[in-house]
C-alpha positions in Angstrom: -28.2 12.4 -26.2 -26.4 9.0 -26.1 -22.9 10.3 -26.1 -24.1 12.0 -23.1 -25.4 9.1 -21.3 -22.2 7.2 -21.9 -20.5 9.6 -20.6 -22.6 10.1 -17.5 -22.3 6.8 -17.0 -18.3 6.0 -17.9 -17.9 9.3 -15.3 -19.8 7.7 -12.6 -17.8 3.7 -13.0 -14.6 5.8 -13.5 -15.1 7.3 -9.9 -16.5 4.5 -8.5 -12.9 2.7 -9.8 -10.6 5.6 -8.5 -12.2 5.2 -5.3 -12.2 1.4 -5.1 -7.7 1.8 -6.0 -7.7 4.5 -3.8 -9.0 1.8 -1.0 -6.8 -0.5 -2.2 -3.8 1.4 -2.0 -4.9 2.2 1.6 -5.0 -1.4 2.4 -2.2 -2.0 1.1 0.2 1.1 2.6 -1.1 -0.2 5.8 0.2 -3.7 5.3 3.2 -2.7 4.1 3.4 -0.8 7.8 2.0 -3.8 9.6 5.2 -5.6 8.2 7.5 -2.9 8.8 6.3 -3.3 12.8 6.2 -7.0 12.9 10.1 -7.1 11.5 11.2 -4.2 14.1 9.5 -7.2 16.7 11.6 -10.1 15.3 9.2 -12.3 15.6 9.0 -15.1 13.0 5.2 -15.9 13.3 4.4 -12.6 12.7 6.7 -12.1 10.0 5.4 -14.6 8.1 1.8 -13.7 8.8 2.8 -9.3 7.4 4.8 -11.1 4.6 1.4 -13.1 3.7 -0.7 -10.6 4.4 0.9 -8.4 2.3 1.4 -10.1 -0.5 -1.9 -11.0 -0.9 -2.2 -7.4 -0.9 -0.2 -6.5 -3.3 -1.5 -9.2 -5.6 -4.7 -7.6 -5.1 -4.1 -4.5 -6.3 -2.1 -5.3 -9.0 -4.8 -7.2 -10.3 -7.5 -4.0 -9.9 -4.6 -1.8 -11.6 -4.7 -4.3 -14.7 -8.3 -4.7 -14.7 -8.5 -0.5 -14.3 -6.1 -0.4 -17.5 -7.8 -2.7 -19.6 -11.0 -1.0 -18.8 -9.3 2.8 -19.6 -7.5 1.5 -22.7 -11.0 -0.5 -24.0 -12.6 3.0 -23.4 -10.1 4.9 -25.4 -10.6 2.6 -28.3 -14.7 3.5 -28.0 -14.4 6.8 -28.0 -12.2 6.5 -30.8 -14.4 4.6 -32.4 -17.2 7.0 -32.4 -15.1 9.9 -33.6 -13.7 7.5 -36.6 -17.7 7.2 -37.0 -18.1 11.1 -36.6 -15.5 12.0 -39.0 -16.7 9.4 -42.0 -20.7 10.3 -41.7 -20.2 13.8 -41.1 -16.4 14.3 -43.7 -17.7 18.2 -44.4 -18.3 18.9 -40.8 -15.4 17.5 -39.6 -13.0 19.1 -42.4 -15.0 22.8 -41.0 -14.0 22.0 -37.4 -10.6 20.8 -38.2 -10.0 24.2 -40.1 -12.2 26.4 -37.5 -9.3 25.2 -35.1 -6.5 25.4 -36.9 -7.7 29.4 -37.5 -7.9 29.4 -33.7 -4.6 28.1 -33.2 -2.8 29.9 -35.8 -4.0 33.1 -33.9 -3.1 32.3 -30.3 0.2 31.7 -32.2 0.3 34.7 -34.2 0.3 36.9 -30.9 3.1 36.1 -29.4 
């Protein structure tokens, strides 16, 4: 039951984050526009204003695509952590499984 609560849960902040980028990325394609206008314009207040605007963008995002990492690749290690947990309370289950698949395998291979 708790693995399936964690999951629940890691589902739900994992599409709450790929939505929250995707907005990012929005904002940010349509600064990047803003300041492909403003230098077809030639004007040098609002060049400076697009070039600010989006770098603070871009700073932005970069920052939720690091946060997003660090919160995928501390994830990873959890879930790698409770199979390393799995595997050393439950070594004969574990060892069935492992075989189980390799029989599995070794017959979707064998047909070719």
């Amino acid at each position: 039951m708790a693995m399936q609560k964690i999951g629940d849960h890691t589902t739900s902040a994992t599409n709450a984050n790929t939505e929250q980028l995707k907005d990012d990325l929005r904002h940010l394609s349509q600064t990047v526009e803003d300041l492909i206008h403003a230098s077809a314009e030639d004007s040098r207040d609002s060049m400076k204003e697009a070039r600010a605007r989006a770098q603070t963008r871009l700073e932005a995002t970069r920052a939720r695509l690091s946060e997003q990492g660090d919160r995928i690749a501390a994830s990873a290690r959890q879930s790698a952590d409770c199979a390393d947990r799995y595997v050393h309370d439950n070594p004969w289950t574990s060892i069935g499984i492992g075989a189980a698949a390799g029989v599995v395998f070794g017959i979707l291979l064998g047909r070719r």
